[in-house]
C-alpha positions in Angstrom: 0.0 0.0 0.0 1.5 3.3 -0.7 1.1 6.8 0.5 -1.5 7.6 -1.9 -3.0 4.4 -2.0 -3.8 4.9 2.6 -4.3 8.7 2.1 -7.1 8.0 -0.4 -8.8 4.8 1.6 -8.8 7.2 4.9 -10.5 10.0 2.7 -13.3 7.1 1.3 -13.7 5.6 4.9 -14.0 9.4 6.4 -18.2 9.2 5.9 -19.1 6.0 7.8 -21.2 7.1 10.5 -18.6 5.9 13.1 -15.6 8.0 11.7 -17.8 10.9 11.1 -18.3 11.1 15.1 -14.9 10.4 15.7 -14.1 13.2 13.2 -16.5 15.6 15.6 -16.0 15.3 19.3 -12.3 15.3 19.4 -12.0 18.9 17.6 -15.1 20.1 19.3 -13.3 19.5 22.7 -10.3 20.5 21.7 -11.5 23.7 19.9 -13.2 24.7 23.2 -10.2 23.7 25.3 -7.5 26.2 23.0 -10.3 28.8 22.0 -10.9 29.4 25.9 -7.4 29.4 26.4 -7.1 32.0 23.4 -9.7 34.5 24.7 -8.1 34.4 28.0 -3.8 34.9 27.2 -4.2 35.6 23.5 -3.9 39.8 23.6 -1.6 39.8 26.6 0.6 37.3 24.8 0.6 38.6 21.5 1.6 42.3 23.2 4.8 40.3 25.1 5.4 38.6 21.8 5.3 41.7 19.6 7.9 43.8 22.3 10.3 41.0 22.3 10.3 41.0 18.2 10.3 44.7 17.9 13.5 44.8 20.6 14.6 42.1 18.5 14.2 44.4 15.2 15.4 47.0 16.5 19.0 45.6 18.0 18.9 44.3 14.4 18.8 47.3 12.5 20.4 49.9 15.2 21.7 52.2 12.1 18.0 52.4 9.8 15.7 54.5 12.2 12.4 52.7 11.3 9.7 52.0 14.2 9.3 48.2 14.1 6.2 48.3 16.4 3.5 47.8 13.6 5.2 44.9 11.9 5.8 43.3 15.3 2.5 43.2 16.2 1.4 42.1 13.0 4.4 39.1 13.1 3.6 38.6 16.9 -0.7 37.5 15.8 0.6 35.6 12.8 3.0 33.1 15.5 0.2 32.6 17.8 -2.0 31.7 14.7 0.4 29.7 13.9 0.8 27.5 17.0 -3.0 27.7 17.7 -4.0 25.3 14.5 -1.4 22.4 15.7 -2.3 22.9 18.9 -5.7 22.2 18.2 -5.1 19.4 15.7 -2.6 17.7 18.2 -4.7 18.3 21.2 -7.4 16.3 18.8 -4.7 13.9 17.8 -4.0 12.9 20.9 -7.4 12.8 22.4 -8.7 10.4 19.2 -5.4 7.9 19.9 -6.7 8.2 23.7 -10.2 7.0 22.9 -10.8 6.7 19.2 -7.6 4.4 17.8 -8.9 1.5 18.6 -12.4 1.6 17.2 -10.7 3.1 13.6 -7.9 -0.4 14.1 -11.4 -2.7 14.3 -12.6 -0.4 11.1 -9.3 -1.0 9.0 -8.6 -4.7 10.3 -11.7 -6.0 8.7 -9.5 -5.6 5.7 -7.0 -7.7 6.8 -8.8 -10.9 9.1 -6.0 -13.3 8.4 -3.6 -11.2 10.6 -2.9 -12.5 13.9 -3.0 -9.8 16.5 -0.1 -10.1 18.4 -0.6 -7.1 21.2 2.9 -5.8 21.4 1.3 -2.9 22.9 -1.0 -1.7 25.8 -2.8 1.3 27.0 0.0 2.3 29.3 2.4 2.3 26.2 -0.2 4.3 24.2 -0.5 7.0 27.2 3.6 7.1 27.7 3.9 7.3 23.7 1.4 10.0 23.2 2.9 11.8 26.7 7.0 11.6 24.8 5.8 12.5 21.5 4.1 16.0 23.3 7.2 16.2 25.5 9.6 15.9 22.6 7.5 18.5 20.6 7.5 20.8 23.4 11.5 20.1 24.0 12.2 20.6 20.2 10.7 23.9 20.0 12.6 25.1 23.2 15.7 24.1 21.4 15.0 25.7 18.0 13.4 29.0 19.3 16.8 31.0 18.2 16.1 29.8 14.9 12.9 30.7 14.7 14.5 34.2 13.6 16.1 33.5 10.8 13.5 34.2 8.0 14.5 31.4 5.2 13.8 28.8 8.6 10.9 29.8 10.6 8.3 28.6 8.1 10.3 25.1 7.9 11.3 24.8 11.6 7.5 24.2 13.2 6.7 21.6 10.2 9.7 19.5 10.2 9.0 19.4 14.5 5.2 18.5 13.5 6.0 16.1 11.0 7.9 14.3 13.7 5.5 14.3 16.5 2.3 13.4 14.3 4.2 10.2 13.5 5.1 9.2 16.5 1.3 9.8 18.1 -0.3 8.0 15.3 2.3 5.0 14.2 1.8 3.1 17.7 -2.0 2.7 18.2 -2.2 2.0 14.5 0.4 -1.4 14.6 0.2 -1.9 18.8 -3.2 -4.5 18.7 -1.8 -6.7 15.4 2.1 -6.6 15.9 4.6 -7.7 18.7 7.1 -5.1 20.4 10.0 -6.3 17.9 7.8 -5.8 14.6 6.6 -2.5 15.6 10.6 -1.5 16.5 11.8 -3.0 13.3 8.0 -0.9 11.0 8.8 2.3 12.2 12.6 2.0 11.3 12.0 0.7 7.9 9.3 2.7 7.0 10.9 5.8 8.7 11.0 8.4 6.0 7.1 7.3 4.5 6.2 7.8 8.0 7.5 11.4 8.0 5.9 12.5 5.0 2.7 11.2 6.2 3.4 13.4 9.2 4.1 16.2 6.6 1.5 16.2 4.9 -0.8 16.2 8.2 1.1 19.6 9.5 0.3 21.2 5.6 -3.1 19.7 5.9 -4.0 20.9 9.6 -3.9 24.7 7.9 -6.3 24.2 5.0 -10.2 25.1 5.9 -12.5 22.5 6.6 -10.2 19.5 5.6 -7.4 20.8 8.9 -11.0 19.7 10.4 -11.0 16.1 9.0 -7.1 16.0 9.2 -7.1 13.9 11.8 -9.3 11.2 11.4 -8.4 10.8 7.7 -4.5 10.4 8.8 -5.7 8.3 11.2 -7.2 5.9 9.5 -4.2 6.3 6.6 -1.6 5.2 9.3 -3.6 2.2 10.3 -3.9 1.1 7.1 -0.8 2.0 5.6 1.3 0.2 8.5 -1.1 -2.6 9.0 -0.5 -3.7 4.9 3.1 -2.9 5.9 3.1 -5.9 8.9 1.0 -7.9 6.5 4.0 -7.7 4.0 6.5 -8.3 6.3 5.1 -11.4 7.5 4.7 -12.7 4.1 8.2 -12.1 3.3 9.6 -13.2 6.7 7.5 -16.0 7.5 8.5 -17.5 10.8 11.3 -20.3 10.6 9.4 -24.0 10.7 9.9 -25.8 13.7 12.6 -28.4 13.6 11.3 -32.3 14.1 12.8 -34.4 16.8 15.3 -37.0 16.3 13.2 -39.9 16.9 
């Protein structure tokens, strides 16, 4: 199965009544979560944010006498737009891999009912994976912030760091029921880079009206079913060694 091939089965399956709900409740909450959030920090922070840009501006150019404070402000609502739309969509993410993975595996596994579900996962593993890939967002932003003020890199730094953490919160619920801990170890190091671009394509997606609102469940179901025909390939290639018969 390729990229297309899930992308375009997650986009058919979108309209069954189930995924439709799942599609629903987990934005809802998470839109009401980040909007309150918004109307309650958004001016205050965007005033911080635009006085630590125009300072920045100004240090910048010391010897061009040109008042910065406009195009801060400006710069300072466009940032917080553009970690309010990943917040929301990861806030969603996670909260669908919480309580919705597991109904969209039974969805996608109907495909597949000769695959033996191995259960290299659990719901403690789910929690701690979802928990590190949040963690390791929040870490990798830290780390790039200097960056973040270089013009060619600021548009590219938040997507690569997105692409990496809507891989890791989606590519463990969708294998953890049907493969064991060693085949989900050795999926996500072979399929690595299809993995990431899925995770691209999710952070472009999240930004689009109306389908950032689908994103979720549509990747959702795509990384089920791209990594579920990925075990099913594996095993068919690597079929387990027979077992020996004893000297009699």
């Amino acid at each position: 199965m390729s990229i297309a091939g899930a992308l375009a089965y997650g986009l058919a399956n979108l309209f069954h009544p189930r995924m439709l709900w799942l599609m629903v409740w987990p934005t809802l909450v998470s839109l009401l979560v980040w909007g309150t959030v918004a109307l309650a920090l958004w001016t205050r922070t965007a005033v911080w944010l635009a006085g630590v840009l125009s300072n920045w501006l100004d240090a910048a150019s010391a010897f061009i006498e040109i008042d910065f404070t406009g195009v801060a402000l400006v710069a300072s609502h466009v940032l917080l737009f553009l970690l309010f739309v990943p917040a929301v969509y990861l806030t969603a993410l996670f909260i669908l891999g919480m309580f919705g993975m597991q109904h969209m595996v039974e969805h996608v596994a109907t495909r597949f009912p000769g695959l033996e579900r191995r259960r290299g996962g659990s719901v403690a593993g789910s929690v701690g994976n979802g928990l590190a890939a949040l963690g390791g967002m929040a870490a990798l932003f830290a780390l790039s912030i200097p960056l973040w003020f270089i013009p060619p890199l600021w548009p590219l730094i938040p997507l690569a760091i997105f692409a990496w953490g809507n891989q890791r919160l989606l590519r463990y619920d969708a294998v953890s029921e049907h493969a064991d801990a060693g085949e989900m170890q050795a999926l996500f190091r072979e399929r690595r880079p299809s993995l990431y671009l899925m995770g691209l394509l999710l952070a472009l997606a999240a930004y689009v009206p109306l389908v950032g609102f689908a994103a979720p469940v549509v990747f959702g179901l795509a990384f089920i079913r791209y990594l579920l025909g990925a075990l099913e390939e594996r095993r068919r290639l690597s079929p387990p060694p027979a077992a020996t018969a004893l000297a009699p």
